[in-house]
C-alpha positions as CSV (number, residue, x, y, z in Angstrom):
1,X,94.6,-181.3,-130.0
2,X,96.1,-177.9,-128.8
3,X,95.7,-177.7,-125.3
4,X,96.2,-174.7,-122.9
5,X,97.8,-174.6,-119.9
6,X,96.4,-171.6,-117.2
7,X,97.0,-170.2,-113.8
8,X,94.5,-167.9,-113.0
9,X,95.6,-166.0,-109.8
10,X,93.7,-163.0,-107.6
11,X,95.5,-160.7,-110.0
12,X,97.3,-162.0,-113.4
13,X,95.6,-164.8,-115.4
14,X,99.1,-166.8,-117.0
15,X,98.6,-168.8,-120.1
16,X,100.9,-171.0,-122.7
17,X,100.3,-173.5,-125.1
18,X,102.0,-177.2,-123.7
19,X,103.9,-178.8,-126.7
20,X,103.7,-182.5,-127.6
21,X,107.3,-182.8,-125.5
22,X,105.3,-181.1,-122.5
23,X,107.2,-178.1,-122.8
24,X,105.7,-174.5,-122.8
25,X,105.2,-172.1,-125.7
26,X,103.2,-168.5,-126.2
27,X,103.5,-167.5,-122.8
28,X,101.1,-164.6,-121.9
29,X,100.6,-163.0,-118.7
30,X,97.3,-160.2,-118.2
31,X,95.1,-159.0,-116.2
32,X,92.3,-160.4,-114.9
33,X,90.8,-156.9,-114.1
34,X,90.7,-156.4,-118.2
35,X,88.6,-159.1,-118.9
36,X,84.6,-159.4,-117.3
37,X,85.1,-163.1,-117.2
38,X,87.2,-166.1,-118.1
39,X,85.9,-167.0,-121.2
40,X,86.6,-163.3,-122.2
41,X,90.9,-164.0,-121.3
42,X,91.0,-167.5,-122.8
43,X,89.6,-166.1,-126.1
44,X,91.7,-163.0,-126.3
45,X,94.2,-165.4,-125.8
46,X,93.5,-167.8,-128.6
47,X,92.8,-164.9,-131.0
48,X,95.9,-162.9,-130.0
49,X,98.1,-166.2,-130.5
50,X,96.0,-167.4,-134.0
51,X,94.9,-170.7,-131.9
52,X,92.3,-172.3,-131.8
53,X,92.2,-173.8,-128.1
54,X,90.9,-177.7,-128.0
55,X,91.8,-178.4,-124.5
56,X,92.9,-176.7,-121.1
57,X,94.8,-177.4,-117.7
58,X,93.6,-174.7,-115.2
59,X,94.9,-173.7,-112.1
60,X,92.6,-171.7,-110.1
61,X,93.5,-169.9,-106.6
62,X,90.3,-171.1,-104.9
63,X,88.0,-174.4,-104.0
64,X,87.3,-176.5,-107.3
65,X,85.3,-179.2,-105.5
66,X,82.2,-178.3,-107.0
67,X,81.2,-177.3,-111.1
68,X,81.1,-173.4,-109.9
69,X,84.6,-172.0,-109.5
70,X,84.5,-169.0,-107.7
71,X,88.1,-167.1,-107.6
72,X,89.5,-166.3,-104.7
73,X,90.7,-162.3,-104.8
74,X,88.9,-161.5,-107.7
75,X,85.4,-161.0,-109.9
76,X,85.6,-163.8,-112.0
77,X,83.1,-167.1,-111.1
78,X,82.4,-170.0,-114.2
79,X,80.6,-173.1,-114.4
80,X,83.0,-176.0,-115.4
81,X,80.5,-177.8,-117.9
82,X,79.2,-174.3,-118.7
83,X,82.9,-173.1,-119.8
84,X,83.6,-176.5,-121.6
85,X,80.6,-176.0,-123.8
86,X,81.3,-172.4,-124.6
87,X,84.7,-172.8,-125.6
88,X,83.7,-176.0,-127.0
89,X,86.2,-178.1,-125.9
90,X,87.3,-181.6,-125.9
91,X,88.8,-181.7,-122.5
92,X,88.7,-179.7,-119.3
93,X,90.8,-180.0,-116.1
94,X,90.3,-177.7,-113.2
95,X,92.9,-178.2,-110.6
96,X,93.4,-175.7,-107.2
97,X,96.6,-173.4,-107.8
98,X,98.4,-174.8,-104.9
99,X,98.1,-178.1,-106.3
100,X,99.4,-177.7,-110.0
101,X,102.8,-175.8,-107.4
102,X,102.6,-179.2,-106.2
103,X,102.9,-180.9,-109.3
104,X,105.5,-178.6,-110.7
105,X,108.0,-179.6,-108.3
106,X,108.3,-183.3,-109.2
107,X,112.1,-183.2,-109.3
108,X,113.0,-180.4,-106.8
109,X,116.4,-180.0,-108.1
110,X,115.3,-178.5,-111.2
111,X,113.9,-175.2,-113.3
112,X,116.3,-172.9,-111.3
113,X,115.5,-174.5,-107.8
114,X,118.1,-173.1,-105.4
115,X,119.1,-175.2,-102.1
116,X,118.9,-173.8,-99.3
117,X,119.8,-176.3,-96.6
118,X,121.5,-179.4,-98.0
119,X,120.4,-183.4,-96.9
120,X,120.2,-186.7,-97.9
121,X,116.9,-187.3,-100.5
122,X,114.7,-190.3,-100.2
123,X,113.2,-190.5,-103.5
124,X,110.7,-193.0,-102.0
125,X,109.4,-190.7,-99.7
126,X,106.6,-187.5,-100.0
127,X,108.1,-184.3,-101.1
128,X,106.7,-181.5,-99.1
129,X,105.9,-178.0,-101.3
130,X,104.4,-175.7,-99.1
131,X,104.4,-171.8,-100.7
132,X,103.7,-168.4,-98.3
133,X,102.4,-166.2,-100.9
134,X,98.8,-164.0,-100.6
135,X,98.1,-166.7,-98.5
136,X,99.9,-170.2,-97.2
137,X,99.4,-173.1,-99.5
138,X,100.8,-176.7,-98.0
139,X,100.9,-179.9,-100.5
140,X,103.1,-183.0,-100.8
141,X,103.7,-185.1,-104.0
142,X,103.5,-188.6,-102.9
143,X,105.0,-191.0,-105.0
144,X,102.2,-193.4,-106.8
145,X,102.7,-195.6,-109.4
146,X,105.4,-194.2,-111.3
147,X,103.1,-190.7,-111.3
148,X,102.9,-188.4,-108.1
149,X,99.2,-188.2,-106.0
150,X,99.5,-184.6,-105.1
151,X,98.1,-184.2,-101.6
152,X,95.2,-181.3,-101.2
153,X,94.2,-180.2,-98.4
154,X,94.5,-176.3,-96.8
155,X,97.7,-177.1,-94.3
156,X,97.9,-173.3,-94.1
157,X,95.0,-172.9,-92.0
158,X,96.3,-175.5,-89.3
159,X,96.7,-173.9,-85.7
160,X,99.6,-171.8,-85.1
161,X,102.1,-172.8,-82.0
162,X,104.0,-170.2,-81.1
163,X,108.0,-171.4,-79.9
164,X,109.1,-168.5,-78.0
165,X,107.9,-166.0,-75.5
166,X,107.7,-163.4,-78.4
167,X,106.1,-165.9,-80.6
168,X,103.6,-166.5,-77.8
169,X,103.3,-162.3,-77.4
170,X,102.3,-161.9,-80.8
171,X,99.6,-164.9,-80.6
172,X,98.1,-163.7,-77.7
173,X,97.6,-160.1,-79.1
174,X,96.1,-161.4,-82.4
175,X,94.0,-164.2,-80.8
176,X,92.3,-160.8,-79.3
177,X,91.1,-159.9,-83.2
178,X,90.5,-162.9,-84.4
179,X,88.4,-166.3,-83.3
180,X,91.2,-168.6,-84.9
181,X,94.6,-168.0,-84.9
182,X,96.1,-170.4,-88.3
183,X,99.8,-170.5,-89.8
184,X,98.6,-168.2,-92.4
185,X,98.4,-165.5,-90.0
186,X,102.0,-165.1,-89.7
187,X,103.1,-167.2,-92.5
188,X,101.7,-165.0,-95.6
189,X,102.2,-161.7,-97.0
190,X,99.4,-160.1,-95.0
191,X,101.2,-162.5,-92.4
192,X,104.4,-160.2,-92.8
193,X,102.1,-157.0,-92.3
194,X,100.5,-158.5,-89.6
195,X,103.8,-158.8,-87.7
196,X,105.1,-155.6,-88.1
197,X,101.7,-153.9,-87.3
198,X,101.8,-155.7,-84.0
199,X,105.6,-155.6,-83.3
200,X,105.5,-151.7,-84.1
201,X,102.4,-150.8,-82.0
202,X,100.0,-150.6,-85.2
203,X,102.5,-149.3,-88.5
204,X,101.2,-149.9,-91.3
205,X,103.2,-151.0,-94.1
206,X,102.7,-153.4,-97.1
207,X,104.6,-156.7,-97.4
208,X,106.9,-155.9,-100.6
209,X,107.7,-152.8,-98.2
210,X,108.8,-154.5,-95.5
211,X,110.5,-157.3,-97.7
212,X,112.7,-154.4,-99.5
213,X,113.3,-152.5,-96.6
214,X,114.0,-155.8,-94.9
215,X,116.5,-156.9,-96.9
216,X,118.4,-153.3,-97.1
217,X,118.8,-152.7,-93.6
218,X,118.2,-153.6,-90.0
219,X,115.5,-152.7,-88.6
220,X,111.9,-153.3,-87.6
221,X,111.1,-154.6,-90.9
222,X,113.9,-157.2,-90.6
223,X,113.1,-157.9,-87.0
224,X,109.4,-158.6,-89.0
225,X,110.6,-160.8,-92.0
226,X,112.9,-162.9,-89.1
227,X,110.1,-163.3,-87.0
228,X,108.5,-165.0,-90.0
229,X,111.4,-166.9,-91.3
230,X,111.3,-168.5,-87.8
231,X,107.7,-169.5,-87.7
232,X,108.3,-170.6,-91.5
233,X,110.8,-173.2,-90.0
234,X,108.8,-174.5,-87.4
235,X,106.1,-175.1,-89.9
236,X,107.6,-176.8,-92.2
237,X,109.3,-179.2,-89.7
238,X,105.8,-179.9,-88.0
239,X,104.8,-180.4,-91.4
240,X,107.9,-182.7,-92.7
241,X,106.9,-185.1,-89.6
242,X,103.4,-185.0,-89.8
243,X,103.2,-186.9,-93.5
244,X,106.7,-188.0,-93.6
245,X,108.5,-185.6,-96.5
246,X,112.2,-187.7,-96.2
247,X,112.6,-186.3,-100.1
248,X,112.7,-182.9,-99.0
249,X,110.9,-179.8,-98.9
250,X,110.6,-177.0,-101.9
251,X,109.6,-173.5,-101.1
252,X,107.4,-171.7,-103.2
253,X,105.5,-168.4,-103.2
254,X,106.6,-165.1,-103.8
255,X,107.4,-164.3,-100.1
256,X,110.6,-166.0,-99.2
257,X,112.2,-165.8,-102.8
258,X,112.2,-161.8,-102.4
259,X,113.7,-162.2,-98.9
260,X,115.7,-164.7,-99.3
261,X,119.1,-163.2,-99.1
262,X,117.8,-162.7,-95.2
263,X,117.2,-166.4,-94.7
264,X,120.8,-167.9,-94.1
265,X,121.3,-165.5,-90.9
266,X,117.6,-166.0,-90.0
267,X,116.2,-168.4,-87.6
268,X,115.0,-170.5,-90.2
269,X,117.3,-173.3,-90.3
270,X,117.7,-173.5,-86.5
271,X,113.7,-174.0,-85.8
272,X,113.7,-176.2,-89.1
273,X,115.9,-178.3,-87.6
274,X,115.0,-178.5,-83.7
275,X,115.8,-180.1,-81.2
276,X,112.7,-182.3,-80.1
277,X,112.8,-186.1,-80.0
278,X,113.1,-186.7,-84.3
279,X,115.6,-183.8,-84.7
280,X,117.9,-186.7,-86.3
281,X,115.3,-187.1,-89.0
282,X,115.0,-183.7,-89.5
283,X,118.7,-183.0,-89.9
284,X,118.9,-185.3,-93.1
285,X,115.7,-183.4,-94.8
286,X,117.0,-181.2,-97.3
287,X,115.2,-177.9,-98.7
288,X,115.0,-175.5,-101.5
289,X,113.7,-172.5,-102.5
290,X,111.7,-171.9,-106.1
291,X,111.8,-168.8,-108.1
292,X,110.1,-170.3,-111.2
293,X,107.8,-167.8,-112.4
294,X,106.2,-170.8,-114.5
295,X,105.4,-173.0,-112.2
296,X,101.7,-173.1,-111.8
297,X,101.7,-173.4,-115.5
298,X,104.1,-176.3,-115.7
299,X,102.0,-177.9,-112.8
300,X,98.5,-177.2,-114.8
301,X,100.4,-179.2,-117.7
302,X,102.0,-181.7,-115.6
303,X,97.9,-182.5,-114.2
304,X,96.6,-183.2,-117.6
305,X,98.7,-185.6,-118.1
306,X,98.5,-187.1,-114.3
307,X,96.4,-190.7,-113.8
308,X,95.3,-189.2,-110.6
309,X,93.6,-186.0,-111.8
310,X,91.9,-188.0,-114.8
311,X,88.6,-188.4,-112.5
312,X,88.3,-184.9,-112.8
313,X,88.5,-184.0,-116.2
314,X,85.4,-183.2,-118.4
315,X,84.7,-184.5,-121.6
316,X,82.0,-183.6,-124.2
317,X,80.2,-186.8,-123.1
318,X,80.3,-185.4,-119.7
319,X,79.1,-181.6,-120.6
């Protein structure tokens, strides 16, 4: 059986064939604006790499409840059964992209993972993976019979509480625009824009502006990416309490690995660890920061191979 793993983002679909030792080969990254529809990438794929594709592990930025997948960000829709049946395969997995970053991260200490505040580990414990990228993905790996349950749920959309008169400022003015005012508001790249618009009276600049500007100089930008870095903290903390994440915390997304020589004089650490009544817990939780390129792929693999996903794979049986 050669199966496939995938990450199919708003933008780049990301494919590689997983080895028998679960390792990745004939990685290839494209567009998704090249191809009308799924089924069109995977097949370039297989005929650019002589393969002939029995089996895939998708990641797909987007719900995945239901048999039509509809991705987020960009043209492409499929039916599970429906792809399984072109492509004639002998399994299908469809996991959400956030999920398979879940997975990835099973020991956080690894593929390049850098630390960013140091603690004590509880390998017993939920690891929290939480990811500001387009948007704000939150998921913990929860240990489970020798495997990890990956939690999934949309964290990122929880209510945002502001810490600080500025904080509260910033709220106020976008709970004006908007009905609901989430963590992904401030926490995201359009979360970084969305600062700087409203902390510069309405400039307009995108988020990998701000984030190189940010880092070169002071400056409104940097004032921006702090402002985010602090909200960031708080986040995570409420998060690291809420389900318990003693093992630690890993940082993914593109957001804070391109700003991240701003984080260790940012208010990050400090609103991370507070000072509210289970600071002490929260001074032991350590946290890192993930650059891997790879991941979602790596995750994709890791689910095929997951007891917990198996009630979502489809078989021939089941197409």
């Amino acid at each position: 059986m050669t199966l496939v793993a995938v990450d199919i983002g708003g933008t780049n679909i990301r494919l590689a064939v997983v080895r028998d030792d679960g390792g990745l080969a004939e990685h290839r990254s494209m567009l998704c604006a090249d191809f009308p529809s799924f089924e069109a990438a995977i097949t370039a794929y297989a005929d650019a790499t002589a393969i002939k594709v029995s089996a895939a592990s998708v990641a797909v930025a987007g719900p995945v409840q239901d048999d039509l997948v509809d991705v987020t960000n960009n043209h492409w829709s499929f039916s599970k059964t429906g792809l399984a049946e072109a492509l004639q395969l002998q399994q299908l997995l469809i996991i959400n992209d956030f999920t398979a970053q879940a997975l990835a991260q099973s020991d956080p200490s690894a593929n390049g993972n850098m630390p960013l505040l140091d603690g004590t580990s509880a390998d017993h414990a939920p690891l929290l993976v939480i990811g500001p990228g387009t948007g704000l993905g939150v998921s913990a790996l929860v240990p489970a019979g020798g495997e990890y349950l990956p939690l999934e749920g949309e964290g990122g959309h929880v209510g945002m509480s502001p810490q600080s008169d500025a904080e509260l400022a910033l709220f106020a003015t976008l709970r004006s625009e908007v009905a609901h005012v989430s963590a992904e508001h401030f926490i995201s790249g359009s979360g970084l824009q969305t600062i700087y618009r409203l902390q510069t009276g309405g400039k307009i600049l995108s988020a990998p502006d701000i984030g190189k500007a940010a880092v070169a100089d002071a400056g409104p930008e940097r004032d921006a990416a702090n402002m985010m870095l602090g909200l960031l903290g708080s986040v995570v903390a409420d998060a690291v309490l809420t389900m318990g994440c003693w093992r630690g915390v890993v940082i993914a997304g593109g957001i804070v690995a391109h700003i991240q020589p701003l984080v260790a004089d940012s208010p990050f650490a400090a609103r991370f660890r507070h000072n509210g009544t289970m600071a002490p817990l929260l001074q032991a939780v350590p946290v890192w920061l993930s650059f891997d390129p790879h991941a979602g792929l790596r995750g994709a693999a890791a689910g095929f191979s997951n007891s917990h996903m198996a009630a979502r794979m489809i078989s021939p049986d089941q197409s």
